[in-house]
C-alpha positions as CSV (number, residue, x, y, z in Angstrom):
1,X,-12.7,-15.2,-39.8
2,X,-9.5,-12.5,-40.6
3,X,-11.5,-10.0,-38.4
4,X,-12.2,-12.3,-35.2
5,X,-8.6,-13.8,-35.3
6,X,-7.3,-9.8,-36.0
7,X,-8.9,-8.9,-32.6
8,X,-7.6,-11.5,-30.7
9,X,-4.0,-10.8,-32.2
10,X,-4.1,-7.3,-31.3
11,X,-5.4,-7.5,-27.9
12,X,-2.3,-10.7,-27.8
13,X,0.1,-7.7,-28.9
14,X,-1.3,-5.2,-26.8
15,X,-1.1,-7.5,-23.6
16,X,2.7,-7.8,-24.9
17,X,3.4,-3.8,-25.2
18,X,2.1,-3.6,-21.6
19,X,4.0,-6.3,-20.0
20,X,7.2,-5.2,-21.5
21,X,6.7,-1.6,-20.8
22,X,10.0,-1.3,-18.9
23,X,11.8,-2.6,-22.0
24,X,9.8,-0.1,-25.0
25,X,9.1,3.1,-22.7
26,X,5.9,2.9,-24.0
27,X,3.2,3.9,-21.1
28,X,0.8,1.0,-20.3
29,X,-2.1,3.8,-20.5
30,X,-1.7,4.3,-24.5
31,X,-0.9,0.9,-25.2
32,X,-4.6,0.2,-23.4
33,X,-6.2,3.1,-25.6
34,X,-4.5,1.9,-28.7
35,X,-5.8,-1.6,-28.5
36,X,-9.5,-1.0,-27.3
37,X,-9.8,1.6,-29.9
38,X,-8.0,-0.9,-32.3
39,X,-10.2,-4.0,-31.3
40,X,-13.5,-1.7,-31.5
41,X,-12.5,-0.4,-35.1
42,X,-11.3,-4.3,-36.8
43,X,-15.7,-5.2,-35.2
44,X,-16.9,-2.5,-36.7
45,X,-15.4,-2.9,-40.6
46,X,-15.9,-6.9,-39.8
47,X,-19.3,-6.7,-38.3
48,X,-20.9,-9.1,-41.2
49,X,-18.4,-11.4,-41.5
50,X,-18.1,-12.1,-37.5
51,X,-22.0,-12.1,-36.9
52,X,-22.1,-15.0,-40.1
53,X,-19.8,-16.8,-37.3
54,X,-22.5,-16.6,-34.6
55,X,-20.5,-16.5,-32.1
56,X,-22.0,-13.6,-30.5
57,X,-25.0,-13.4,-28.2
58,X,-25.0,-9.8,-29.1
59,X,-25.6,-10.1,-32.6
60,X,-27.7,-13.4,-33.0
61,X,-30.0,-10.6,-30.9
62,X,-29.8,-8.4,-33.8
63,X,-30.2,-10.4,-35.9
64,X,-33.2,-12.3,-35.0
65,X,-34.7,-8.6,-34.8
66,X,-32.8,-6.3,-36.6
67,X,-35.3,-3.9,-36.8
68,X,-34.4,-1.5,-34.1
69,X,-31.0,-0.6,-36.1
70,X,-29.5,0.4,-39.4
71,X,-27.8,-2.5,-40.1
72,X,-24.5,-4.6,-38.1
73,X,-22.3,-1.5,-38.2
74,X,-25.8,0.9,-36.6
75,X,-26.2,-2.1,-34.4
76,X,-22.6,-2.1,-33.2
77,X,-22.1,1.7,-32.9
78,X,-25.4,2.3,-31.6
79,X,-26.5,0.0,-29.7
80,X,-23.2,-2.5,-28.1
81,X,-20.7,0.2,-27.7
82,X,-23.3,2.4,-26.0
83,X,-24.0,-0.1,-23.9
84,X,-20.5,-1.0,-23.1
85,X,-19.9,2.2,-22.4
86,X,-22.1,2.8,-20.1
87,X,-20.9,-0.2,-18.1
88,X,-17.2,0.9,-18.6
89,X,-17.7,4.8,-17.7
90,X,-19.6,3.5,-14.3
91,X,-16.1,1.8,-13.4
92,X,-14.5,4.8,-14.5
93,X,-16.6,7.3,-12.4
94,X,-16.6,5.1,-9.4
95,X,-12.2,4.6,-10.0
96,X,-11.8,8.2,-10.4
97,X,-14.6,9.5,-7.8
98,X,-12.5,7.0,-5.2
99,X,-8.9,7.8,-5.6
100,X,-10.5,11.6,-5.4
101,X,-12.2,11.0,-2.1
102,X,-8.7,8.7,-0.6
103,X,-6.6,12.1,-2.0
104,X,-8.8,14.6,0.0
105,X,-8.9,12.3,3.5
106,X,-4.9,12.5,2.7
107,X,-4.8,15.7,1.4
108,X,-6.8,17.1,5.1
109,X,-4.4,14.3,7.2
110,X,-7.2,12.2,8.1
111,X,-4.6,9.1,7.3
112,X,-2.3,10.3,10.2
113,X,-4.5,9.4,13.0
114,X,-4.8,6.0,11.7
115,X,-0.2,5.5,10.8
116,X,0.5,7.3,13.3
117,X,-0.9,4.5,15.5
118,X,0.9,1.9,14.1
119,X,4.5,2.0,15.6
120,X,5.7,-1.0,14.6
121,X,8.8,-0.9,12.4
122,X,9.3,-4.8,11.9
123,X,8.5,-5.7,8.3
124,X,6.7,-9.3,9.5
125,X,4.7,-7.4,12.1
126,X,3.4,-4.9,9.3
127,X,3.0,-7.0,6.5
128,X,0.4,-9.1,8.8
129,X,-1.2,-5.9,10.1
130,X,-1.9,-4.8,6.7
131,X,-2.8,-7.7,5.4
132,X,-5.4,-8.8,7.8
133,X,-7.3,-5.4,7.9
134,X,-7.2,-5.6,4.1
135,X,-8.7,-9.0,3.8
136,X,-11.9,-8.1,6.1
137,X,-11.8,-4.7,4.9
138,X,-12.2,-5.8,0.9
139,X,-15.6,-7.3,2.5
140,X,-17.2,-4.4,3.1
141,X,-15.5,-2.1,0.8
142,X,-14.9,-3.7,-2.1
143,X,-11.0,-4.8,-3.2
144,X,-10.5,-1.8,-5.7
145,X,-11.0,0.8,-3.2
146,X,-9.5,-0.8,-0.4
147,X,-6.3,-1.5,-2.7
148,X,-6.4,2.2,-3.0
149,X,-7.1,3.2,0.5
150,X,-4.5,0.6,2.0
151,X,-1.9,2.0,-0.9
152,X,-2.5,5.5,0.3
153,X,-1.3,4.3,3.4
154,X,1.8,1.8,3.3
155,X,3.1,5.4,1.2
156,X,2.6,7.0,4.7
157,X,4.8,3.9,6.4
158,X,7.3,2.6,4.3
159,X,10.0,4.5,2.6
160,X,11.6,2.2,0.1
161,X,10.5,1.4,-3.4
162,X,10.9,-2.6,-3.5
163,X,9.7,-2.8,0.2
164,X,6.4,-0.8,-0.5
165,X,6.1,-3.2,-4.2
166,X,6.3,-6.4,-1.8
167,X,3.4,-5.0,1.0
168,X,1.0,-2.9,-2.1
169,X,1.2,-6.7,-4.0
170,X,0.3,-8.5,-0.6
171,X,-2.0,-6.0,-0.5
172,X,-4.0,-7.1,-4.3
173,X,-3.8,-10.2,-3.1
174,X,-5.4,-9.8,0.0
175,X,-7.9,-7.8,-1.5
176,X,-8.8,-10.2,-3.7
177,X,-9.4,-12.8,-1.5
178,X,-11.2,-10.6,1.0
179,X,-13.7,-9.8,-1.7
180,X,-14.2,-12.9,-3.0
181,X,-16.1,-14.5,0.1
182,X,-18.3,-11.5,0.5
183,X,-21.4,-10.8,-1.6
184,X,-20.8,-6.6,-1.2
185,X,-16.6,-7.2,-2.0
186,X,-16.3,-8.6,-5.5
187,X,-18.0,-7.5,-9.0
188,X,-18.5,-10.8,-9.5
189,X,-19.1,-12.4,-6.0
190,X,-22.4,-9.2,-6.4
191,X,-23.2,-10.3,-9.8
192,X,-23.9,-14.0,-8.7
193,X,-25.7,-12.9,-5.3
194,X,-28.1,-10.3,-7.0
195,X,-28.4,-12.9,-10.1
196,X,-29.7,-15.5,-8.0
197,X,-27.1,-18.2,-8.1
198,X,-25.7,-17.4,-4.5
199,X,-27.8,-16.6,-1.4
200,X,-25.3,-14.2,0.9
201,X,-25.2,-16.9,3.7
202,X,-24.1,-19.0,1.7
203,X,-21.3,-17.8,0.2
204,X,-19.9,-16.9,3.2
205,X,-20.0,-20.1,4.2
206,X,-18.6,-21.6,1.3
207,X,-15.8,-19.3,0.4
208,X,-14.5,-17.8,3.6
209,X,-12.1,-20.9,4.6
210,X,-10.7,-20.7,0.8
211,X,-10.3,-17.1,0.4
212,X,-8.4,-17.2,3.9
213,X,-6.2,-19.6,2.4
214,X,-5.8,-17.7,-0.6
215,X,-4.1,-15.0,1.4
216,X,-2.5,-17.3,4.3
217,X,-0.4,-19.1,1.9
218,X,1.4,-16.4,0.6
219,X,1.5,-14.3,3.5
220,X,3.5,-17.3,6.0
221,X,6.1,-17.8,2.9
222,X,6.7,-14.0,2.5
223,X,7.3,-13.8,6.1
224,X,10.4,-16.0,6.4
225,X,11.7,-14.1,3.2
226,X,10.9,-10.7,4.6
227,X,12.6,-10.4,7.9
228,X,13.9,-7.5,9.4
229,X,13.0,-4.0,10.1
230,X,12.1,-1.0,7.8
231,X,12.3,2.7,8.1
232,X,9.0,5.7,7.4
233,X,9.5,8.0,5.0
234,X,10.9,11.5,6.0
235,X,8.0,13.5,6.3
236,X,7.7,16.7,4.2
237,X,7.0,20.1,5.7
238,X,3.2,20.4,4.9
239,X,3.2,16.7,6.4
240,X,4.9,17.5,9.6
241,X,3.1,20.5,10.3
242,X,-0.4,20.0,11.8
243,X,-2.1,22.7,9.2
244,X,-5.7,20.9,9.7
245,X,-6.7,20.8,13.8
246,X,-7.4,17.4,15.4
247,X,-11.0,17.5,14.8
248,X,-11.0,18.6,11.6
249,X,-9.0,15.5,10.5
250,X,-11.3,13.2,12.3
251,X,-13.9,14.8,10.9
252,X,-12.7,14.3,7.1
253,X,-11.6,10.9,7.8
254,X,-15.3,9.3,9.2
255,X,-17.0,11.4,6.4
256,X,-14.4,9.4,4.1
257,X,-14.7,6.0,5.2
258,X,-18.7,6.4,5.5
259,X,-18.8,7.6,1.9
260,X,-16.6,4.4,0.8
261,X,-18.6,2.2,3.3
262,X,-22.0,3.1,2.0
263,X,-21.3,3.0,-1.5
264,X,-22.2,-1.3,-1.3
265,X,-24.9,-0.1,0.9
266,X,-26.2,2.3,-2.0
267,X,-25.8,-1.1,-4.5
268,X,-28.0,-3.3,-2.7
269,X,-30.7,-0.8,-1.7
270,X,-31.2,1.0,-4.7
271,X,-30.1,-1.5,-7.2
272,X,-28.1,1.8,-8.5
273,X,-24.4,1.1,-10.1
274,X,-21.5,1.9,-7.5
275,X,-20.5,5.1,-9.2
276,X,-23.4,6.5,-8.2
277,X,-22.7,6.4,-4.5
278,X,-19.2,7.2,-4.9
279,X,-19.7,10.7,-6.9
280,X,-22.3,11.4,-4.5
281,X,-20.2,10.9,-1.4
282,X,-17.3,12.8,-3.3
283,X,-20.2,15.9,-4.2
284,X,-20.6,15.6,-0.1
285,X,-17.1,15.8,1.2
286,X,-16.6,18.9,-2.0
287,X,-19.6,20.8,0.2
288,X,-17.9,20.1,2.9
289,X,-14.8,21.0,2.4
290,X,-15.4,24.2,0.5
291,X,-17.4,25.0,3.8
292,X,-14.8,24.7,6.4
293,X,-12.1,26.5,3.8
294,X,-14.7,29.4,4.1
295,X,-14.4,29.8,7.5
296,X,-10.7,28.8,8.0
297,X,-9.5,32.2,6.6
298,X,-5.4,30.8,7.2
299,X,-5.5,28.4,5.4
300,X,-4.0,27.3,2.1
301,X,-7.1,27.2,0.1
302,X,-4.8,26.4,-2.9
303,X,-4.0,23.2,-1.6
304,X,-6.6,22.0,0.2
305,X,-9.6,22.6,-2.2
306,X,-11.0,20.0,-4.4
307,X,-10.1,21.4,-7.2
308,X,-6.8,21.4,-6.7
309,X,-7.0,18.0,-5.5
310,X,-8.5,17.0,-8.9
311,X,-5.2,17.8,-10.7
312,X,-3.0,15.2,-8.4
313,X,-5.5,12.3,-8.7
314,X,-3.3,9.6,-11.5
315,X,-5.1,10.1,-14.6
316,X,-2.9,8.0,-16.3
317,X,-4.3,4.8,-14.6
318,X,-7.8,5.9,-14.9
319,X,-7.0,5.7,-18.9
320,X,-5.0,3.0,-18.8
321,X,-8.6,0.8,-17.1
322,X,-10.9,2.4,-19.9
323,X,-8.9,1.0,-22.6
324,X,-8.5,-2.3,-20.9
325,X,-12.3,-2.9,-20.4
326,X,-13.1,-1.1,-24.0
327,X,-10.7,-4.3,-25.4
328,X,-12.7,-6.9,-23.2
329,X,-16.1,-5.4,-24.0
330,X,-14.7,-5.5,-27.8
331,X,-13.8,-9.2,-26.7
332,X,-17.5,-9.7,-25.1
333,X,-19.4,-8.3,-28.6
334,X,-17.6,-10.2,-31.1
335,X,-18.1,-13.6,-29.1
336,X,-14.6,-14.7,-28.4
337,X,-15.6,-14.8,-24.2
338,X,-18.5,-17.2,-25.6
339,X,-16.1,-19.5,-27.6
340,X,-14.3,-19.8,-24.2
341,X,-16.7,-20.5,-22.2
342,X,-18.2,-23.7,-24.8
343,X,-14.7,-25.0,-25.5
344,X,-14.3,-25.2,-21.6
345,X,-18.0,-27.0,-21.4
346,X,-16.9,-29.5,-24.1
347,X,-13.3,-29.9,-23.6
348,X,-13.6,-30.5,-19.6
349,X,-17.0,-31.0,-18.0
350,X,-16.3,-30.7,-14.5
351,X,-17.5,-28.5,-12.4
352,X,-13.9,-27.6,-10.3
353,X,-12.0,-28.0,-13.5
354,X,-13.6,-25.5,-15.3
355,X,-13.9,-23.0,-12.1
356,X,-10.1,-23.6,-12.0
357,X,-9.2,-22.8,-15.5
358,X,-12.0,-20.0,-15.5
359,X,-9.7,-18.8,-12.4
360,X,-6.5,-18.9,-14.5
361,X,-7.9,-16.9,-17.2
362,X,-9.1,-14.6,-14.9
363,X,-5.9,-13.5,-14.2
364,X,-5.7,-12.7,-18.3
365,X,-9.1,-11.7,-19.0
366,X,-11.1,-9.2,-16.9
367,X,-13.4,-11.3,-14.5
368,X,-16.5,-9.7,-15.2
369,X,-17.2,-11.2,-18.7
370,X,-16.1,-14.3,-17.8
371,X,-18.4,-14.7,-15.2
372,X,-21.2,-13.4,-17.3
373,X,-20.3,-15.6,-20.1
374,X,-20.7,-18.5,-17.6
375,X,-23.6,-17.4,-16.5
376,X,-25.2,-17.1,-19.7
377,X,-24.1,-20.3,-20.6
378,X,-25.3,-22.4,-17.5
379,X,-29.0,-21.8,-16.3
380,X,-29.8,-22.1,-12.1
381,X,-31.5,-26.0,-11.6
382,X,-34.3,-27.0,-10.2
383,X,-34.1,-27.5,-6.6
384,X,-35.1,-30.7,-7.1
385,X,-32.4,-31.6,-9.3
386,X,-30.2,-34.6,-8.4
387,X,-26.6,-35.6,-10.0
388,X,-24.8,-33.3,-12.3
389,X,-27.4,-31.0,-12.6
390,X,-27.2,-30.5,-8.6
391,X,-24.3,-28.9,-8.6
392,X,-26.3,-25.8,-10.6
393,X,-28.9,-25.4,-8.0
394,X,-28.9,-21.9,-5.9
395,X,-25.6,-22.2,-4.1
396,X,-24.5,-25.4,-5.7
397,X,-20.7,-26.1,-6.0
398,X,-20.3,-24.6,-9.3
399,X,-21.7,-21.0,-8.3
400,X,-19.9,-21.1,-4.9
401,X,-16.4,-22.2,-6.5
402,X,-17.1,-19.9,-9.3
403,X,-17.2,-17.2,-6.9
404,X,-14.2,-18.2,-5.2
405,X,-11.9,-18.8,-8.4
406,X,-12.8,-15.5,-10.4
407,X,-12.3,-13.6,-7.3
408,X,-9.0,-15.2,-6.4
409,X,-7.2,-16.4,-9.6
410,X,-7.1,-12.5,-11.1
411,X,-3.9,-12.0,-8.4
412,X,-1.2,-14.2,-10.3
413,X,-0.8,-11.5,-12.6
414,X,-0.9,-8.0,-11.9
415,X,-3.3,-6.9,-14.9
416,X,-5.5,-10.0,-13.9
417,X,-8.3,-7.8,-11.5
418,X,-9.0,-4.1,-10.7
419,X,-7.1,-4.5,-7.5
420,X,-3.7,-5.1,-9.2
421,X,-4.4,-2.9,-12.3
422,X,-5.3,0.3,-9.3
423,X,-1.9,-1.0,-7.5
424,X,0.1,-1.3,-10.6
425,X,-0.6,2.5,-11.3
426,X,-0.4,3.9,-8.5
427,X,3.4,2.2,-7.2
428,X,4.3,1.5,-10.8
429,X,4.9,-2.0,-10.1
430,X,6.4,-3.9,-13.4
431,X,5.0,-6.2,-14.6
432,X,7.3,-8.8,-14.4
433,X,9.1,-8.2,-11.3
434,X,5.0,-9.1,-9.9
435,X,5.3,-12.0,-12.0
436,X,8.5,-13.3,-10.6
437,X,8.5,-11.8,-6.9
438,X,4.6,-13.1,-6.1
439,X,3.3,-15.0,-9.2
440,X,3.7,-17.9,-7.8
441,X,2.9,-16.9,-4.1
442,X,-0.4,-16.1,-5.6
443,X,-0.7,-19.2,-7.4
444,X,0.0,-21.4,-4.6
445,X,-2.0,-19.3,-2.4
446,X,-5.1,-19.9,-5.4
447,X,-4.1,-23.3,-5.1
448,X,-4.6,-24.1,-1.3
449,X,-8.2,-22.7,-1.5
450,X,-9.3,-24.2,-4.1
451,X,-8.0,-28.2,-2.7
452,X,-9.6,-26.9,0.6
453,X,-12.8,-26.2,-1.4
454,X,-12.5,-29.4,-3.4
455,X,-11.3,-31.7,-0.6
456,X,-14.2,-30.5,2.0
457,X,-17.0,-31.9,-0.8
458,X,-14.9,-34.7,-2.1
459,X,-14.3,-36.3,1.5
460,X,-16.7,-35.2,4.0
């Protein structure tokens, strides 16, 4: 068991490295790398010993057939990590094909005609502006690129550091509540619809009051902590000059926000994965773009192509997500996720308590597997099925709250969900001052919409 308890160890240093990176000056991104490369390398040299554990699904499949591979270590190599991969890169693309598409719309000024409408300079006023229009807007986006696109912006309205960390970690949790009550908003909230264990109607129904709560809460407690007015940035030259026409800037904008908007549409059409839409909506507005450059012969073609984009979108954070999901698909291979998921079903046994504490961990472990895990683990019941087993009918309690708390309980920590991971690069939010400044706004905010959830089925 040295290899299983070595991965867990790393991935408990790793976490460490990152949290502290203010205090080591290490960056987060190659403290990521190191660990999922670590994590993958200890499963690999301890393949035997951790599939005699048989803790993972992954190899009990190869080893009831191990045919199809050259042994645990071909298995692994060839056939998990391929597979992960292919998982992980489709985030990747679909991270790296957004933030491109979000640089160009700023990049052409399309963002203007949408701050340049909101002349409000009280904080309270903005904070509920943005927070609102990112809760509904997570919906039909989903919350990483709205975390990005609602970024992009506050860095168009606000000029200091710690007011634009207050609004961009509102804006995570907003996001994360927005998505979590919509079956195009969340991974996981699409994973349960398109599995079967949700219906769309009903998740609606089931998790909108929560997920409101989720970002009420916090959002009526920031603003009596918050008062006051705040100032824009000074624009620079290139932002104050109008080098893109009107209509050109419209133009760019609607192209952007239909290539973002149809991206869920793409999903549950075509069945295709996310990144698909995204690079093809970026491949649309590169046509486009290189078109009108063509025939604007006075402009800066330098700065507004593509290309030159490309070198200003934060690689960094892109890296610093591929190594966190390579250490949780590392996590979901050697069977640690499935460990969780039967000490939770033996040590608890409630339905609410162990959404709750699936919640909690989301805000550790990357949501994704752990709603597979649970998945895996619990089968859909009969509709016929009375007692216990009722609650794990199509949109029973368990699948609706489970919705709710993956989607929600990822916003207590910053590393807990996409949203805060995309925000934490891009404003270079600590760690800990998220932990200490809206931690616990989060938590309390998870809090209210979970007793809402609980106290609605308990009571009435």
């Amino acid at each position: 068991m040295v290899y299983f308890y070595s991965m867990a160890l790393i991935f408990v240093l790793g976490y460490g490295l990152i949290a502290f990176e203010h205090v080591n000056k290490i960056d987060k991104a190659a403290v990521a790398l190191m660990t999922g490369g670590l994590m993958w390398l200890l499963l690999v040299i301890g393949g035997t010993e951790i599939l005699e554990l048989g803790f993972s699904e992954e190899l009990k499949a190869f080893a009831a057939d191990p045919s199809g591979g050259h042994g645990v270590v071909g298995f692994i190599t060839g056939h998990a990590l391929t597979e992960h991969l292919g998982e992980v890169s489709s985030i990747i693309f679909f991270l790296l094909g957004a933030m491109t598409i979000v640089e160009v719309v700023d990049r052409y000024q399309g963002f203007r005609i949408i701050t340049d409408r909101i002349k409000t300079t009280n904080r309270i006023h903005l904070l509920w502006i943005v927070s609102v229009l990112t809760f509904f807007i997570s919906a039909l986006l989903d919350n990483l690129t709205t975390t990005i696109v609602m970024i992009t912006l506050l860095q168009k309205l606000l000029s200091k550091k710690d007011n634009r960390w207050v609004f961009s970690a509102m804006v995570v949790i907003a996001a994360n509540a927005g998505g979590a009550w919509s079956p195009m908003g969340d991974v996981t909230t699409i994973m349960l619809w398109i599995g079967g264990q949700v219906t769309a109607a009903s998740v609606v129904q089931s998790v909108f009051m929560p997920s409101l709560l989720a970002m009420l809460v916090p959002l009526i407690i920031l603003s009596f902590i918050i008062p006051g007015d705040t100032a824009r940035p000074l624009l620079s030259s290139n932002e104050t000059e109008e080098f893109v026409p009107y209509k050109y800037r419209l133009i760019i904008l609607c192209l952007g926000l239909f290539t973002l908007v149809s991206v869920p549409v793409i999903k549950a059409t075509t069945h295709l994965p996310p990144s698909i839409g995204m690079l093809f909506g970026l491949g649309l507005i590169w046509v486009y773009t290189d078109r009108f450059l063509k025939r604007k012969k006075n402009l800066d073609k330098r700065n507004l192509s593509v290309v030159s984009i490309l070198e200003r979108v934060d690689l960094a954070t892109v890296l610093f997500f591929l190594g966190i999901l390579l250490a949780v698909a590392a996590f979901q291979t050697a069977g640690h996720l499935n460990v969780l998921a039967t000490w939770l079903n033996d040590k608890i046994g409630n339905i609410y308590g162990i959404n709750l504490v699936i919640g909690f961990l989301s805000s550790v472990v990357d949501n994704v597997p752990l709603v597979a895990a649970s998945m895996g683990m619990y089968h859909i019941a009969p509709a016929d099925s009375v007692g216990f087993l009722s609650d794990f009918m199509v949109n029973g309690d368990f699948w609706t709250f489970l919705a709710y708390c993956s989607g929600t309980g990822g916003s207590m920590l910053i590393i807990g969900s996409a949203a805060g991971v995309a925000a934490m690069g891009l404003e270079r939010i600590p760690f800990f001052w998220y932990l200490k400044r809206m931690g616990w706004l989060a938590l309390l905010g998870y809090l209210a919409g979970a007793l809402w959830f609980i106290g609605i089925r308990v009571f009435l």
